[in-house]
Structure formats: structure tokens, C-alpha cells
MDAnalysis code that builds the backbone (N, CA, C; Angstrom):
import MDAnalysis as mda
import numpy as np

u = mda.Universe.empty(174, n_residues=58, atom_resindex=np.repeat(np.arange(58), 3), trajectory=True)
u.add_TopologyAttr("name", ["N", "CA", "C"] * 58)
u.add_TopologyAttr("resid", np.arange(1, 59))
u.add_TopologyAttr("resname", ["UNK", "UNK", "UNK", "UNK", "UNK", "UNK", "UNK", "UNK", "UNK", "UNK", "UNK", "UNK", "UNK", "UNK", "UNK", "UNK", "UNK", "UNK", "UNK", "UNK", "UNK", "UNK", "UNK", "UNK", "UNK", "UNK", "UNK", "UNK", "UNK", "UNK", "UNK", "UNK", "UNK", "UNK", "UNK", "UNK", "UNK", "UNK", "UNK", "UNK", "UNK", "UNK", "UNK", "UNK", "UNK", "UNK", "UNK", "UNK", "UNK", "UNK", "UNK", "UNK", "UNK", "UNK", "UNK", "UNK", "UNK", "UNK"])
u.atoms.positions = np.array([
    [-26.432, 16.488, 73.960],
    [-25.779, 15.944, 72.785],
    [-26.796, 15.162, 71.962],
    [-26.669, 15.235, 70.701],
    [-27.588, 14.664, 69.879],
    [-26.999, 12.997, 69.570],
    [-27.670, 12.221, 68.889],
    [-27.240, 11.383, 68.302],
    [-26.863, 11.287, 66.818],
    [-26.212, 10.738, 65.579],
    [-26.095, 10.924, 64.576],
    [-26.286, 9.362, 64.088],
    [-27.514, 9.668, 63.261],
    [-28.103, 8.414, 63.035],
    [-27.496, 7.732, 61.638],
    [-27.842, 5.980, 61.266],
    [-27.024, 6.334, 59.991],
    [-27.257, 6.916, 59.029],
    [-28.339, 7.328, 58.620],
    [-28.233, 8.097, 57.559],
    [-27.428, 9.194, 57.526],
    [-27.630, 9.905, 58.668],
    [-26.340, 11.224, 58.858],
    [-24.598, 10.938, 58.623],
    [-24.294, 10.017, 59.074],
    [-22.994, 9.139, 59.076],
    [-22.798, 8.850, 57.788],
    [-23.786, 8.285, 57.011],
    [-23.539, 7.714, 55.670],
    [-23.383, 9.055, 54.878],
    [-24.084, 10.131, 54.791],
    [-23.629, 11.286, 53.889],
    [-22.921, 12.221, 54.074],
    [-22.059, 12.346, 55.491],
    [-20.862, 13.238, 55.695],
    [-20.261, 13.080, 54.598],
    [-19.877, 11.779, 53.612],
    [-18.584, 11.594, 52.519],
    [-19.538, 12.094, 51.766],
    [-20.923, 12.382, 50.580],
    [-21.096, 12.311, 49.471],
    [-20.787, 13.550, 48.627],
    [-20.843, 14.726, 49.856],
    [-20.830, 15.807, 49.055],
    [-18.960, 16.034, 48.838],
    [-17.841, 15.804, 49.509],
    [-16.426, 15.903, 49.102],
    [-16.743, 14.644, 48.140],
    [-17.170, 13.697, 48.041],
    [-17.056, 12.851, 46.585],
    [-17.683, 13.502, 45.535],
    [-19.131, 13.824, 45.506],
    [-19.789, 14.770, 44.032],
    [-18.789, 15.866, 43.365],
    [-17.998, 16.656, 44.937],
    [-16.822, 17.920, 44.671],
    [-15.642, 16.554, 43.566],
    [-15.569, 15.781, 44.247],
    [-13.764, 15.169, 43.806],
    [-14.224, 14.674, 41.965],
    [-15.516, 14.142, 42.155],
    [-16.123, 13.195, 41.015],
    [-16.003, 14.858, 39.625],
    [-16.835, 15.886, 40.336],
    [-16.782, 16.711, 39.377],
    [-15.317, 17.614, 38.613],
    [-14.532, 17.431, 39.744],
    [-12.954, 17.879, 39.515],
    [-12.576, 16.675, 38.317],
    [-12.811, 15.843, 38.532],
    [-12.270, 14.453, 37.668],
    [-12.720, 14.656, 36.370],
    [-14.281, 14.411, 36.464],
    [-14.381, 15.211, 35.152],
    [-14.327, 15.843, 34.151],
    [-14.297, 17.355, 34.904],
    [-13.676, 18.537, 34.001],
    [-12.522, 17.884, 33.458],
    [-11.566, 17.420, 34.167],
    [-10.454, 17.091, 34.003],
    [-10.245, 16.084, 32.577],
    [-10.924, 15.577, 32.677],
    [-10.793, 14.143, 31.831],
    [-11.616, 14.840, 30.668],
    [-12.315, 15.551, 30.831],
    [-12.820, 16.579, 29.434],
    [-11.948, 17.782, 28.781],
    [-10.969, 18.331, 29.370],
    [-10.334, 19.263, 29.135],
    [-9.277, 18.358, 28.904],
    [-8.745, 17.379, 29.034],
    [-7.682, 16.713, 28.515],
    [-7.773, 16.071, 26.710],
    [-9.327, 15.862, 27.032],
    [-9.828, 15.218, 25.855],
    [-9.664, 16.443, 24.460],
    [-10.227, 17.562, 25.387],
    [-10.024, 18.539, 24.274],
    [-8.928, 19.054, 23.764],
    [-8.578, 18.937, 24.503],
    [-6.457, 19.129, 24.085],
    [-6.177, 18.568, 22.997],
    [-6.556, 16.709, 23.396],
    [-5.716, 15.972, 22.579],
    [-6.181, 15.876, 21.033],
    [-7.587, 16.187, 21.091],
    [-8.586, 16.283, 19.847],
    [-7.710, 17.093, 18.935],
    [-7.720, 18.478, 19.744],
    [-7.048, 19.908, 18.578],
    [-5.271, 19.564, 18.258],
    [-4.863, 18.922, 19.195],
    [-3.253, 18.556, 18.924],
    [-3.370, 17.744, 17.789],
    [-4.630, 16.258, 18.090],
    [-4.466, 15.603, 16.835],
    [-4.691, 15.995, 15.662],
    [-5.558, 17.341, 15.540],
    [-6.043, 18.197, 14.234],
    [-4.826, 18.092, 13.889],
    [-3.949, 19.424, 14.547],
    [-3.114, 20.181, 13.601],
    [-2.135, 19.199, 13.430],
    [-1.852, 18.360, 14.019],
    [-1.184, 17.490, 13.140],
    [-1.369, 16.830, 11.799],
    [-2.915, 16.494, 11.707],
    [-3.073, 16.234, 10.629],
    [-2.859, 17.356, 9.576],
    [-3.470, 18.203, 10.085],
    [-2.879, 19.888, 8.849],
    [-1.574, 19.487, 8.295],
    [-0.585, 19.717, 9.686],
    [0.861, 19.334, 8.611],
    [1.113, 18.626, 8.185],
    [0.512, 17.450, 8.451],
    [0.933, 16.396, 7.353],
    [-0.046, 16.320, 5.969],
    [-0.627, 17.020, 5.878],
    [-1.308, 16.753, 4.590],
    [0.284, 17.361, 3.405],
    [-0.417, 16.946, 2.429],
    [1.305, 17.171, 1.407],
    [0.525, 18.242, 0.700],
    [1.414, 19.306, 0.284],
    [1.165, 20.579, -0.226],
    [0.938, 20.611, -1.672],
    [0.059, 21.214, -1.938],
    [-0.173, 20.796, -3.428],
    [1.150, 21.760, -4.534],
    [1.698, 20.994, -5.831],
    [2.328, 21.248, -6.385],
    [2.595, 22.817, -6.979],
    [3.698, 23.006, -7.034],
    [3.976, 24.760, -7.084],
    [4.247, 24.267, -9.167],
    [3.754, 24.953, -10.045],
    [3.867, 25.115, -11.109],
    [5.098, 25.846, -11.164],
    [6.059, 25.769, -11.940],
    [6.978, 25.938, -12.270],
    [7.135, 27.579, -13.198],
    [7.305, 28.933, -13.213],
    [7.321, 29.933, -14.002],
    [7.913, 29.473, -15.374],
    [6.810, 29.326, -16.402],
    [7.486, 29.886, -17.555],
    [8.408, 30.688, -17.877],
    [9.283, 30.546, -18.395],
    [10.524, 31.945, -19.048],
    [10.869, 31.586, -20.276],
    [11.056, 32.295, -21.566],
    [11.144, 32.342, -22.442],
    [12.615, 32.450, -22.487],
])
């Protein structure tokens, strides 16, 4: 049987944290991008439509 020294002990967790840290991420970036394009098109509809001229008729 070997021994597991601390350094070995100390980095069993880092690599499921770098995995969890990078899930978080994406996450918190793909949310961001959502809310960016939702807030666009909202602004689209609310801009006010420019005035319709009225047809002349004689």
C-alpha cells in the first residue's frame, strides 16, 4: 500500500471544482446573453412608430 501524501489529498477536489467553476460560468454567460437580446427587442417595441401621412383625396 502506498501512502497519499498531502499534496495528493489536497488535489483529489480541484479538478470536480475547475469542472463545477466552468459549468457556472457558461452558465452565468449564457444567461447574460439572453437577457442582453430580450432587453434589445424590447427596446425595438417600444420605440414609437413614425407617423403614417394621411392619403390625399380630392
Amino acid at each position: 500500500m502506498t501512502k497519499k501524501t498531502d499534496k495528493e489529498s489536497t488535489n483529489s477536489w480541484t479538478g470536480p471544482a475547475a469542472i463545477a467553476g466552468a459549468a457556472i460560468g457558461s452558465a452565468a454567460l449564457a444567461a447574460a446573453l439572453l437577457y442582453s437580446s430580450r432587453r434589445k427587442e424590447r427596446a425595438e417595441k417600444a420605440k414609437p412608430k413614425p407617423p403614417v401621412d394621411p392619403i390625399d383625396t380630392d
